[in-house]
MIVEX-437701 format. One record per residue (C-alpha): residue in one letter; residue number from 0; x, y, z. Coordinates in nm, 4 decimals. Example, Ala and Ser with C-alpha at 12.3 -4.5 7.8 and 13.67 -1.06 7.14 Angstrom:
BEGIN
A / 0 / 1.2300 / -0.4500 / 0.7800
S / 1 / 1.3670 / -0.1060 / 0.7140
END
This chain:
BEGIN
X / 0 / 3.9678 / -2.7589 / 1.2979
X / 1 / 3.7714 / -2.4557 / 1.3795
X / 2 / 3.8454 / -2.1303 / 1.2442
X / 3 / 3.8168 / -1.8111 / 1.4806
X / 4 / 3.5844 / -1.5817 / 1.3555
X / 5 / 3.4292 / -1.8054 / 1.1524
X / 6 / 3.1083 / -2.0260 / 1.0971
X / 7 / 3.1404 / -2.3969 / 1.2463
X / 8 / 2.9545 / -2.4865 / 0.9377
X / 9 / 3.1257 / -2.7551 / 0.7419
X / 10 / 3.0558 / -2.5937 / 0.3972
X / 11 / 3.1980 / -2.2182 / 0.5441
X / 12 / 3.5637 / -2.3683 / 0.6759
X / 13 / 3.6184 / -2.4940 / 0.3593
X / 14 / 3.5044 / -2.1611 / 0.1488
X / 15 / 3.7219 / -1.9895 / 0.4179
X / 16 / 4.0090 / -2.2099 / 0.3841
X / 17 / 4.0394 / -2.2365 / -0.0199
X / 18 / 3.9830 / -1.8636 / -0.0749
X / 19 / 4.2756 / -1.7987 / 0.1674
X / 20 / 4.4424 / -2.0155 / -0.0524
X / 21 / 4.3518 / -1.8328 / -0.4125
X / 22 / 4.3894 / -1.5248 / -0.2725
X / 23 / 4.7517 / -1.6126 / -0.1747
X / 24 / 4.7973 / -1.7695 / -0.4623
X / 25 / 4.6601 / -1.4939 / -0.7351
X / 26 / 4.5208 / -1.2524 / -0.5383
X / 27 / 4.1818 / -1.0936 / -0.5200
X / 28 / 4.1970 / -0.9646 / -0.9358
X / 29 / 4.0115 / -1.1965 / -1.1962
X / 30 / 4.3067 / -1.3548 / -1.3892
X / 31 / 4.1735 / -1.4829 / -1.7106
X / 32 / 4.3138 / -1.7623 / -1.9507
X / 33 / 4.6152 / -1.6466 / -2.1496
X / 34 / 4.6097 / -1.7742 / -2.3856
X / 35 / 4.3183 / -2.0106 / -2.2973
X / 36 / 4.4154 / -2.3637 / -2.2846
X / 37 / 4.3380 / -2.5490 / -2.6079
X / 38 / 4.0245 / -2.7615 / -2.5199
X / 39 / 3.8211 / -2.4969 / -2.3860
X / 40 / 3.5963 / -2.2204 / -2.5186
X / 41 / 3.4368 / -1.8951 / -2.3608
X / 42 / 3.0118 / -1.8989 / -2.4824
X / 43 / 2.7796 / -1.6399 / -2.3686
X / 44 / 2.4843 / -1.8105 / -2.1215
X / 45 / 2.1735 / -1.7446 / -1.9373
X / 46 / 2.3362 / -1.8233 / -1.5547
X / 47 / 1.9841 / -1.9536 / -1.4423
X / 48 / 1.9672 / -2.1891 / -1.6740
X / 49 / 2.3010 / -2.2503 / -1.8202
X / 50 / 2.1765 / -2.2514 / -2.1819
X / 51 / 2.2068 / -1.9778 / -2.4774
X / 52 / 2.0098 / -1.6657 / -2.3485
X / 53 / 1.6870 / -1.6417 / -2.5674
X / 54 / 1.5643 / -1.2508 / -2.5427
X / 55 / 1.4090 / -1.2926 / -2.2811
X / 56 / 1.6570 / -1.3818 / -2.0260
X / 57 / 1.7383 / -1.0261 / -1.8752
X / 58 / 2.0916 / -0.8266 / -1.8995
X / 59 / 2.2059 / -0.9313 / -1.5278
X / 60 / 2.1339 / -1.2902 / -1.5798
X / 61 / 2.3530 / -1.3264 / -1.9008
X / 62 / 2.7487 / -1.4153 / -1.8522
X / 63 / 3.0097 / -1.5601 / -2.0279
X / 64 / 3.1809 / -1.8763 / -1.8729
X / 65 / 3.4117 / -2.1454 / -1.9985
X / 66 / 3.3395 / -2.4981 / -2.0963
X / 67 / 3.5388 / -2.7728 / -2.2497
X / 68 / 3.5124 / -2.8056 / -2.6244
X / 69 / 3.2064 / -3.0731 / -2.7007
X / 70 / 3.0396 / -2.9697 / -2.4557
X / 71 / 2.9214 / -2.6136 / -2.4749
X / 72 / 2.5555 / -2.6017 / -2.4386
X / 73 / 2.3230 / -2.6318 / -2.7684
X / 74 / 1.9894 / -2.5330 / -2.6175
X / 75 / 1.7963 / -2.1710 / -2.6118
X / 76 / 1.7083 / -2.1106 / -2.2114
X / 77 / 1.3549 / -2.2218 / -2.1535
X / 78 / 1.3419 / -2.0920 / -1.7535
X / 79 / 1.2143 / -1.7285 / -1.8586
X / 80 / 0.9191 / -1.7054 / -1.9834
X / 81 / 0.7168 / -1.4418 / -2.1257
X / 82 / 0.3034 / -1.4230 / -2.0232
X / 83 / 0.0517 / -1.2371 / -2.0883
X / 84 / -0.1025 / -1.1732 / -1.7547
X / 85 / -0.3648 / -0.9802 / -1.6103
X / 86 / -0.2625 / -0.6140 / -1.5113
X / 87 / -0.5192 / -0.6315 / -1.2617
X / 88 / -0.4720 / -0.9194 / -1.0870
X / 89 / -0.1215 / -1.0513 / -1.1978
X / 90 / -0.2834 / -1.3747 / -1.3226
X / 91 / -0.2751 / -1.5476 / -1.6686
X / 92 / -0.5318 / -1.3139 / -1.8531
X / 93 / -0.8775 / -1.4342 / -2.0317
X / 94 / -1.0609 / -1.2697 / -2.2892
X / 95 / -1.2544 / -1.0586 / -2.0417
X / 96 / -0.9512 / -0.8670 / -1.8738
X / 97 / -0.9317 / -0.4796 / -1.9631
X / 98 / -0.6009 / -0.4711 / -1.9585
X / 99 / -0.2997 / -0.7319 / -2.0491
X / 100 / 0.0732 / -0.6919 / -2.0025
X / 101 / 0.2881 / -0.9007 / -2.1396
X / 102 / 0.5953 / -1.0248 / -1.8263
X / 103 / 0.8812 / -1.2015 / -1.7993
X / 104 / 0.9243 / -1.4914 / -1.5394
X / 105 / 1.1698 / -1.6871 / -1.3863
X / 106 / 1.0070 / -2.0586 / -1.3977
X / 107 / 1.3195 / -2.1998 / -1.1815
X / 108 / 1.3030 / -2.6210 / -1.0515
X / 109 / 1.1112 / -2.6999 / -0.7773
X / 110 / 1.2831 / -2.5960 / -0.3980
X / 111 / 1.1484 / -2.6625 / -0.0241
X / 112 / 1.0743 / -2.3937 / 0.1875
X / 113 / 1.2896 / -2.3668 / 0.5186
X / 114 / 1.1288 / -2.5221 / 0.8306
X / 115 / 1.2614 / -2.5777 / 1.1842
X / 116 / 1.5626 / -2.7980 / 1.0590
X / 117 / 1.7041 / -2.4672 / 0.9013
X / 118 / 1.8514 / -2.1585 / 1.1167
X / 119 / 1.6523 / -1.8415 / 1.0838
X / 120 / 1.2515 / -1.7994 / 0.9892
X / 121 / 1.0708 / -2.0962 / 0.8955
X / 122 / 0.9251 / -2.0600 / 0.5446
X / 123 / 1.1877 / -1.8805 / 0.3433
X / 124 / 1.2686 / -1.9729 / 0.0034
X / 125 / 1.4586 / -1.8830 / -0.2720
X / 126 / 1.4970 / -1.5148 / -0.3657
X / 127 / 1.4245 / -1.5462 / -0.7238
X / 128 / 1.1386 / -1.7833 / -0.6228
X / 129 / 0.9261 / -1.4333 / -0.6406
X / 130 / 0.9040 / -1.3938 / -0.9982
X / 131 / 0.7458 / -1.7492 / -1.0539
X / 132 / 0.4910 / -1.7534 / -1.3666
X / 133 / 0.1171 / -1.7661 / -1.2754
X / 134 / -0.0275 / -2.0662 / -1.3154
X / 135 / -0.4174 / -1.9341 / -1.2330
X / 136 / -0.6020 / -1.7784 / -1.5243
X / 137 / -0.7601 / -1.4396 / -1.3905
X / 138 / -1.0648 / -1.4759 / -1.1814
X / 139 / -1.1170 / -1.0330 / -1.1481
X / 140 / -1.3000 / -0.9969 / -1.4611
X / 141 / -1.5756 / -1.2027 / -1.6675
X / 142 / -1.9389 / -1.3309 / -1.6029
X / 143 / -1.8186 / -1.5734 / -1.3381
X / 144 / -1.5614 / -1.3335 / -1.2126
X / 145 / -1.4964 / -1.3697 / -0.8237
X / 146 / -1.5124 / -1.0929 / -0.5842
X / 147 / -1.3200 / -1.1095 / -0.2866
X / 148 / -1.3903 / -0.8024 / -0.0649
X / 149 / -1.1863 / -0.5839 / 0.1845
X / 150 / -1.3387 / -0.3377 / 0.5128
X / 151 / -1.1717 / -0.1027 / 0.6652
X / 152 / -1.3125 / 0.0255 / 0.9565
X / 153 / -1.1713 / 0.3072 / 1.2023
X / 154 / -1.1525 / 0.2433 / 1.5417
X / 155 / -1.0029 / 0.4493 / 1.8492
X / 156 / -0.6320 / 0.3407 / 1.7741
X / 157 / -0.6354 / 0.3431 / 1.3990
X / 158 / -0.7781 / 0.1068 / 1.1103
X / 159 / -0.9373 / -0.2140 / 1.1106
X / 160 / -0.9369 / -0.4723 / 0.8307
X / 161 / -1.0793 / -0.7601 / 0.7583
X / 162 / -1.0985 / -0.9271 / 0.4049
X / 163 / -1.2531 / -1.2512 / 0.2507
X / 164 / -0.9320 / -1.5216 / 0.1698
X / 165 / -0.9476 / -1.6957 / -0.1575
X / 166 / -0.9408 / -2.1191 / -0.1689
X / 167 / -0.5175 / -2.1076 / -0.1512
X / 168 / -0.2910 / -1.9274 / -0.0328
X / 169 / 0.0555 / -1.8808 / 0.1684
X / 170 / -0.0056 / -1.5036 / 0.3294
X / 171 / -0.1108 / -1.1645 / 0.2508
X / 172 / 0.0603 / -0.8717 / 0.2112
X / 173 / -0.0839 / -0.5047 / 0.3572
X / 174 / -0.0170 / -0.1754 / 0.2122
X / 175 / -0.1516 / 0.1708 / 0.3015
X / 176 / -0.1674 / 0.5193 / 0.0912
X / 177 / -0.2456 / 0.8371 / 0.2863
X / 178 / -0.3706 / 1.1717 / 0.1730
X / 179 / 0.0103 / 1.3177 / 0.0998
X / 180 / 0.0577 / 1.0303 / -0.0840
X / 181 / 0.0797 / 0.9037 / -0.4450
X / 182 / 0.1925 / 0.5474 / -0.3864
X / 183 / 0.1498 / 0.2362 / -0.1634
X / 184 / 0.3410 / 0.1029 / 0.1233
X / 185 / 0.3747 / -0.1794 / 0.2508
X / 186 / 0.2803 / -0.1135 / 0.6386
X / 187 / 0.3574 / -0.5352 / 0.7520
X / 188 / 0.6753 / -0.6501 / 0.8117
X / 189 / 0.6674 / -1.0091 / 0.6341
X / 190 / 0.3277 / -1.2034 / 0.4817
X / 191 / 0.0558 / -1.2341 / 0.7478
X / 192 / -0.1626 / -1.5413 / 0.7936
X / 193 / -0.4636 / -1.4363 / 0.9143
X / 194 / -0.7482 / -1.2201 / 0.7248
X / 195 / -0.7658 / -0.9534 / 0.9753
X / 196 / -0.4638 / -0.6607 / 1.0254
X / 197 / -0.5145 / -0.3953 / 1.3253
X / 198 / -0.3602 / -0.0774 / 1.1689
X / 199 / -0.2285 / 0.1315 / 1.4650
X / 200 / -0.1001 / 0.4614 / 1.4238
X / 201 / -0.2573 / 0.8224 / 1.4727
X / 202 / -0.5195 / 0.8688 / 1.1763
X / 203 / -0.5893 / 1.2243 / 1.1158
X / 204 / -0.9790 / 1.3253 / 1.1751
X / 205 / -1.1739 / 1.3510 / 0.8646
X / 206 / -0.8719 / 1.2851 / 0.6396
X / 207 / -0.8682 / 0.9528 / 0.4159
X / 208 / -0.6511 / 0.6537 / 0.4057
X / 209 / -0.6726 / 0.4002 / 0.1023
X / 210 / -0.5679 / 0.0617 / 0.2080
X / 211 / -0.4500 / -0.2814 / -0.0058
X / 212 / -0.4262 / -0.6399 / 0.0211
X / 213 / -0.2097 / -0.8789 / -0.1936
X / 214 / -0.2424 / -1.2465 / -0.1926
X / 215 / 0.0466 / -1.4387 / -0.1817
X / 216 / -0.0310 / -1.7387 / -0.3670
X / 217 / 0.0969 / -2.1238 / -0.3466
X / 218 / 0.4265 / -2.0254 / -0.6220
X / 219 / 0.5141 / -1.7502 / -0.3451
X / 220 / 0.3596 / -1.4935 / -0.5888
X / 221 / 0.2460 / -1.1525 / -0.4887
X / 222 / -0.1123 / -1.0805 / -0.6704
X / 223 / -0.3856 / -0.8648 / -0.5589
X / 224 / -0.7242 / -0.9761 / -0.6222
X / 225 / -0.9372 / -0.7726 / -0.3292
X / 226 / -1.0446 / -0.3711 / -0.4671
X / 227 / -0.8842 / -0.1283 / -0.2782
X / 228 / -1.0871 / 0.0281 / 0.0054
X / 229 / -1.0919 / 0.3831 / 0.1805
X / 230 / -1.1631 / 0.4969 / 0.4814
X / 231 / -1.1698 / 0.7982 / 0.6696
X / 232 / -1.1394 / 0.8533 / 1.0753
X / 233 / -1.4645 / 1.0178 / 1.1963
X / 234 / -1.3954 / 1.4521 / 1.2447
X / 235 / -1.6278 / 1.4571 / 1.5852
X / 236 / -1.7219 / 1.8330 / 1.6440
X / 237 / -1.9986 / 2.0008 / 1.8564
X / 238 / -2.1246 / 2.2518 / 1.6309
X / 239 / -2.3545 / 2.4973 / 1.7855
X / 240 / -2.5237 / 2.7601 / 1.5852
X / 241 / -2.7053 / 3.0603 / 1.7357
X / 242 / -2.9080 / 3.3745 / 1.5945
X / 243 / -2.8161 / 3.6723 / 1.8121
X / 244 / -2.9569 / 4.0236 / 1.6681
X / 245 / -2.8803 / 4.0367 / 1.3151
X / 246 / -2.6419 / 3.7330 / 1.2730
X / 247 / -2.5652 / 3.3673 / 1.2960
X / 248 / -2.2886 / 3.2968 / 1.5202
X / 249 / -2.1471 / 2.9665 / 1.4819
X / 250 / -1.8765 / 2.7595 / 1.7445
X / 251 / -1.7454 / 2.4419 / 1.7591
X / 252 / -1.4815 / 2.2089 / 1.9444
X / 253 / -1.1008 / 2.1435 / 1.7434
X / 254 / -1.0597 / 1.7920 / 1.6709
X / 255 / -0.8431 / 1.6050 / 1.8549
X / 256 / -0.5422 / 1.4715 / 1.6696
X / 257 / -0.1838 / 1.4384 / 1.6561
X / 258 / -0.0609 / 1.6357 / 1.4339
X / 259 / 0.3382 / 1.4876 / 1.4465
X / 260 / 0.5131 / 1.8684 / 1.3443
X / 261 / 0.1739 / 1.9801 / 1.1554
X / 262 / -0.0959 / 2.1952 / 1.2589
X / 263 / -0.4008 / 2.2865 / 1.1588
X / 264 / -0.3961 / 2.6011 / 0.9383
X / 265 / -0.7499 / 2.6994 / 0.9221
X / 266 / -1.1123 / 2.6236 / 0.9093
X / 267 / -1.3407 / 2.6168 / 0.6319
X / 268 / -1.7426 / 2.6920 / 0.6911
X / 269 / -1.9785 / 2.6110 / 0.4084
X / 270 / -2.3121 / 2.7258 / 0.3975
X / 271 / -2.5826 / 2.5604 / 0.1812
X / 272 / -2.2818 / 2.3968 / -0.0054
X / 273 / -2.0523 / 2.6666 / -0.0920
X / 274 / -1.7633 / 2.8551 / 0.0815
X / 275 / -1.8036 / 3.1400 / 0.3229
X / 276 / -1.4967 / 3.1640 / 0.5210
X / 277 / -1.1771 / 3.0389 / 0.6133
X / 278 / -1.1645 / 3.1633 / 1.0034
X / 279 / -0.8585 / 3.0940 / 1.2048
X / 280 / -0.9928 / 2.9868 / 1.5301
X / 281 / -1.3174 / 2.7493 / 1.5873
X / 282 / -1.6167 / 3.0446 / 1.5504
X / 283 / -1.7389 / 3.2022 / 1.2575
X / 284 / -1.9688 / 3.5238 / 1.2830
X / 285 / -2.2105 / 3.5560 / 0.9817
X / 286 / -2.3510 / 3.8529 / 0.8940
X / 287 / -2.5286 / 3.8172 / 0.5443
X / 288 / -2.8674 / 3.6641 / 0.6453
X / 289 / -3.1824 / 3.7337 / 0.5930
X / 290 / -3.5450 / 3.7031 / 0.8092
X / 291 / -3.7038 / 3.3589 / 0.7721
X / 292 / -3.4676 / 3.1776 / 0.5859
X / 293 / -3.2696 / 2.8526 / 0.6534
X / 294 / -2.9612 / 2.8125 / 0.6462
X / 295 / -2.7361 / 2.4741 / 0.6939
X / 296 / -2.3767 / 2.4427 / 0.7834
X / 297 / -2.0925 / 2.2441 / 0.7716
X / 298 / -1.7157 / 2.2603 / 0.8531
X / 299 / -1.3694 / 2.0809 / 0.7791
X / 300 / -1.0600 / 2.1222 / 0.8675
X / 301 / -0.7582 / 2.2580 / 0.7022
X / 302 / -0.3785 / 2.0661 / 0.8065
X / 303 / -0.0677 / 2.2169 / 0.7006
X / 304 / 0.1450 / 1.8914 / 0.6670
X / 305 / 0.4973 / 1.9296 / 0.6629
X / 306 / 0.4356 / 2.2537 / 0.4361
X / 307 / 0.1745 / 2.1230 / 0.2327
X / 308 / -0.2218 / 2.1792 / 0.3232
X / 309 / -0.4922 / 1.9524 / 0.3030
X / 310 / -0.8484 / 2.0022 / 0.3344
X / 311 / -1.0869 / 1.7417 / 0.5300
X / 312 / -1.4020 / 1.6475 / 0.4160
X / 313 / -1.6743 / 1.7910 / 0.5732
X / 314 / -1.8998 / 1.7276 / 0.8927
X / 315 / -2.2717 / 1.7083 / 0.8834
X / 316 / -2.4926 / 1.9492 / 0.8215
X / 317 / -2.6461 / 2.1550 / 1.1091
X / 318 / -2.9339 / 2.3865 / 1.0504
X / 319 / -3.0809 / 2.7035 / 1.1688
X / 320 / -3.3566 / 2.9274 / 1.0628
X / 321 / -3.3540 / 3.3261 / 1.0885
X / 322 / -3.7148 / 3.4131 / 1.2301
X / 323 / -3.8871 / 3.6600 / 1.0792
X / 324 / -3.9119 / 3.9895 / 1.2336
X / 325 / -4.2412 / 3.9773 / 1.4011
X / 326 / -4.0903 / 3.7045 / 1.5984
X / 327 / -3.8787 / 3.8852 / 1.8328
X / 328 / -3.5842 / 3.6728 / 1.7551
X / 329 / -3.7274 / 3.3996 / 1.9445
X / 330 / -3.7000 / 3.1680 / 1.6387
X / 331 / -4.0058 / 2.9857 / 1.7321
X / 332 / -3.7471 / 2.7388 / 1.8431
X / 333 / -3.7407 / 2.5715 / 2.2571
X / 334 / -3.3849 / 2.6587 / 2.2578
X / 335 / -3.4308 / 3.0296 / 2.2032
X / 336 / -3.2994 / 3.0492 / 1.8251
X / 337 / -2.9984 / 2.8054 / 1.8526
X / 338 / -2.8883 / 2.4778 / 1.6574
X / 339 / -2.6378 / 2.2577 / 1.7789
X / 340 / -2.5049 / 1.8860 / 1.6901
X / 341 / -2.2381 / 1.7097 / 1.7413
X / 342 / -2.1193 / 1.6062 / 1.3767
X / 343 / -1.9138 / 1.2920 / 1.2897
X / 344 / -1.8086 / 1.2441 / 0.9320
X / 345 / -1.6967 / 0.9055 / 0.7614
X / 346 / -1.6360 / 0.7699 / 0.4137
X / 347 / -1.6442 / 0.3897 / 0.4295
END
């Protein structure tokens, strides 16, 4: 018989069918043994492993449940397990990690993972199967430590990564941190299979973006064993610089972003490494030079991002130099007293 509504499963008509039964029966409230029949006693268990819960076994895993007398279980639960792992890497620790924490772990039996015989994605498992115990000792940190490295480079769309893969594993996780940010997040769907992840989405020029990759291993464990990396999408300007009578004027071109509800605020123009201005619009007059000296430039930009303001790094350096008096103002220069380059500024 099939049930309208329901699964055709075999295992869900007959869930369906004795629940409407209890419910009829006793309804939907937990009706407990009174008094409890003589044979039986009520002992406090770990419900992963069905053993007493050793102090380990965490508050949500530990229940009380019935058993007939004789056979209530005489064993401490042995399926969590506390390590000393790697804070680093997540992986048993050695002698030469900086920093150990001590974790609990769920060290359940051995399961399959779903392939195409199963309904839904092939390769799920178990949920708990994600807090497995390490079974690697830390490769991070010693004299025959192993580096596995991670590139981000910016390119017209967004971010590209690529990153070395270590001898095993099942798929890698991705996770990004902007400049308004403070934590990770995870920016992939599911685990990935390949080493390389196109990172699409509008980067703002000359702002920073910190990027992550976790391993997961063999055990369906999450570690991360590549550094972070940063990177920065290039802030393209032409900056043009020219002496006219007693000042330097100075212009360039607004970046081209996407600001999504922001806007740039301001500007901020440095000479020979410190602060000068803050103009509004893209050209700064000034006024406070002198005859025969040089003077080098930069710029960045200042977002105001959903009420908050953040300052790019800055651009290259373009120089001019104030000719002396005698000169005429010519500068001595082919271009009539005028510096100009088109800046692009990255942090790899």
């Amino acid at each position: 018989m099939i049930i309208p509504g329901t699964s055709n499963a075999g295992y869900n008509r007959i869930n369906d069918m004795f629940g409407a039964i209890v419910r009829g029966t006793i309804g939907d409230d937990d009706v407990p043994f009174n008094p409890a029949p003589s044979g039986v006693t009520r002992v406090t268990v770990c419900k992963k492993s069905g053993l007493h819960p050793s102090t380990d076994c965490p508050p949500e895993d530990i229940i009380t449940d019935w058993f007939l007398k004789g056979s209530e279980p005489k064993d401490i639960c042995n399926i969590h397990v506390r390590l000393a792992v790697c804070a680093d890497s997540g992986l048993l620790a050695t002698e030469y990690c900086p920093s150990v924490v001590e974790r609990v772990f769920y060290n359940r039996p051995p399961f399959i993972l779903t392939d195409e015989r199963w309904n839904g994605r092939v390769g799920r498992g178990p949920a708990d199967a994600n807090n497995l115990p390490p079974t690697e000792e830390c490769t991070a940190h010693g004299p025959n430590a192993i580096t596995y490295s991670l590139d981000v480079t910016p390119f017209s769309g967004g971010m590209s990564l690529n990153w070395t893969t270590p001898p095993s594993y099942s798929g890698f996780n991705v996770y990004r941190r902007d400049f308004a940010g403070t934590e990770f997040s995870k920016i992939t769907p599911g685990p990935i299979f390949e080493n390389q992840y196109f990172d699409q989405f509008q980067a703002l020029p000359g702002m920073s973006y910190e990027y992550r990759i976790t391993v997961i291993d063999l055990e369906n464990q999450e570690v991360q064993r590549h550094n972070d990396a940063k990177a920065t999408r290039p802030l393209e300007l032409y900056l043009k610089a020219d002496y006219t009578g007693d000042k330097v004027v100075v212009n360039w071109i607004p970046p081209e972003a996407n600001l999504q509800g922001g806007k740039i605020e301001n500007y901020k123009i440095y000479r020979d490494g410190t602060a000068i201005g803050s103009p509004g619009q893209n050209t700064y007059t000034d006024k406070n030079v002198e005859p025969g000296k040089t003077y080098e430039y930069r710029i960045s930009v200042v977002y105001k991002i959903r009420g908050v303001l953040y300052e790019s790094g800055k651009t290259d350096p373009t120089s001019i130099t104030v000719p002396e008096a005698s000169d005429g103002g010519d500068n001595n220069d082919d271009d009539g007293g005028t510096a100009h380059r088109r800046l692009s500024f990255s942090i790899a």
